[in-house]
C-alpha positions in Angstrom: -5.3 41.7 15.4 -7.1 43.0 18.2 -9.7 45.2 16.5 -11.8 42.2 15.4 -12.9 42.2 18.7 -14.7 45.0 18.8 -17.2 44.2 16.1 -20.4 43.6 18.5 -19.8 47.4 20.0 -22.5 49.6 19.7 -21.0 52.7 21.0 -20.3 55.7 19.1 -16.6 57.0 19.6 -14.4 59.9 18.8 -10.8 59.7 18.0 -9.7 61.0 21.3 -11.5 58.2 22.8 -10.3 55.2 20.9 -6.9 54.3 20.3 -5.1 54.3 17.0 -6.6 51.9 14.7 -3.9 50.0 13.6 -3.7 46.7 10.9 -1.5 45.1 8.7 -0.9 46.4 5.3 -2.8 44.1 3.3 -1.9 43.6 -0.8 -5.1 43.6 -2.5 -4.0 42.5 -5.8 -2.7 39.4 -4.7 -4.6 38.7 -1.7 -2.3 38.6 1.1 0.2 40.7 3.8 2.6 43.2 2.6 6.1 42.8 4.4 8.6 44.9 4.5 12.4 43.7 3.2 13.3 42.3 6.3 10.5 40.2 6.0 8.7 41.9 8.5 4.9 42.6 8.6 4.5 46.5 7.6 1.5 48.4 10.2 -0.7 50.5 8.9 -2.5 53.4 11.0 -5.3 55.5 10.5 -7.7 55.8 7.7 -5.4 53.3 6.0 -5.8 50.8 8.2 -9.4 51.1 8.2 -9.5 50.4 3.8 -7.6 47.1 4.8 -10.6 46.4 7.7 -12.8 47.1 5.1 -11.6 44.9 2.8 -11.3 42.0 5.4 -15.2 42.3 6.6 -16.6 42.5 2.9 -14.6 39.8 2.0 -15.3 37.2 4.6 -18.9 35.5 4.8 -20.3 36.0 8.6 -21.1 33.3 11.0 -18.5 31.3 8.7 -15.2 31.0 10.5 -14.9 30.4 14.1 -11.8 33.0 14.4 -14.1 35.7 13.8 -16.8 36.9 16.0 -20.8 37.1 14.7 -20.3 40.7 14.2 -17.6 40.4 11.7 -18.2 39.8 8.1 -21.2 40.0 5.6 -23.9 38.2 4.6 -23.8 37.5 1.0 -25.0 33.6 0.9 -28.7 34.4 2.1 -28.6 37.4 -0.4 -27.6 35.6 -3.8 -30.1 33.2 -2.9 -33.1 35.3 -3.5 -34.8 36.6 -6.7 -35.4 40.0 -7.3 -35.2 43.0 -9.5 -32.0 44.6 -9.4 -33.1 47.8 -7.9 -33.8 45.4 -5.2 -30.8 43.7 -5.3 -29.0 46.9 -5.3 -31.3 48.1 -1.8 -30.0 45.1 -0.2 -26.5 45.2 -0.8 -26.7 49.0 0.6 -28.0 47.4 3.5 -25.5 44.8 4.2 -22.9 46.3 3.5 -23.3 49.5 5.5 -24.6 46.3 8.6 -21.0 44.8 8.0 -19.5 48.0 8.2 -21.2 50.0 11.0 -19.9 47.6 13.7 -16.1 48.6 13.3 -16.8 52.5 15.8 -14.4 54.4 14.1 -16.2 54.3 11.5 -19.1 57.0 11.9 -21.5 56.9 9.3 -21.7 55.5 5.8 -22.6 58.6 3.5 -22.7 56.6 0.1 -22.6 53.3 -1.7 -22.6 53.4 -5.6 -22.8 50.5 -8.0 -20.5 51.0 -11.4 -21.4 47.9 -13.3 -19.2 45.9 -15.9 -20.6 43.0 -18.4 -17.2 41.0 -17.4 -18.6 38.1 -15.3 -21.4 39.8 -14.5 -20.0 41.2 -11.4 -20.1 44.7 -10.1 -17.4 47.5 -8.4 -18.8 49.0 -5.4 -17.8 52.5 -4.3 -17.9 53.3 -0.9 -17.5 56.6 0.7 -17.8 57.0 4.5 -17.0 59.2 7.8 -14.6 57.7 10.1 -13.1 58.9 13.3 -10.2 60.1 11.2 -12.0 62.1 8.5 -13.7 60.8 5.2 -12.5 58.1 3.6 -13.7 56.3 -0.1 -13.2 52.7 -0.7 
C-alpha cells in the first residue's frame, strides 16, 4: 500500500494532518492477508492498521527487498552478528527497533520496549508500547 512510502519522512504529524492510516488486515498466525467471504481483502484503519505496519517493518530485513524503500524494515543481520553481553544485546534491539519504527509519523514516540524471555529456541517476545497519532497503542 501507499504508506510504505512514507518511511524516509522526518516530520512530526498530527491526526488532523495525515490522512487515515489504512492497511490490510494481516493474519499473524499464519502469516498472510485476511479476506473477507467474498474473497475480498478486509481494510483495516487506525491504530489497527498501525499493529499490522508494525508487524510488516519488524519482520522484513532492511535494504533487502527492492519493493521496499531504505527506510523500511530492520536491521537484524549486522546485529546477530556481534558478540556481546545480553544487557547489550538487549540496548541494541531497543535501538533498532524504536529506528524501524520511528519512520512510520503517525507513530509519535516509542514509550517502552520490554523483553519476556522463554528457553523454547532461545528466542524472545518483545512488548512494545507506543504513542501514535491515534492514541497509545501496545504491540
Amino acid at each position: 500500500m501507499a504508506e510504505y512510502l512514507f518511511a524516509n519522512a522526518a516530520t512530526t504529524s498530527t491526526a488532523s494532518e495525515l490522512p487515515l492510516f489504512k492497511e490490510y488486515a494481516w493474519d499473524f498466525d499464519n502469516d498472510c492477508f485476511i479476506y473477507d467471504s467474498n474473497g475480498n481483502h478486509i481494510l483495516l484503519e487506525g491504530n489497527e492498521a498501525i499493529k499490522v505496519w508494525c508487524y510488516k517493518a519488524l519482520k522484513t530485513e532492511r535494504f533487502m527487498y527492492l519493493a521496499y524503500t531504505h527506510g523500511f524494515g530492520i536491521e537484524l543481520y549486522p546485529f546477530m552478528a556481534k558478540v556481546m553481553g545480553i544487557m547489550q544485546r538487549k540496548s541494541e534491539l531497543k535501538r533498532i527497533v524504536t529506528e524501524a519504527l520511528m519512520v512510520n509519523p503517525y507513530i509519535v514516540s516509542v514509550d517502552s520496549i520490554s523483553f519476556d524471555e522463554n528457553n523454547r529456541n532461545e528466542e524472545m517476545d518483545i512488548r512494545i508500547a507506543m504513542t501514535t497519532v491515534y492514541g497509545e497503542l501496545v504491540i
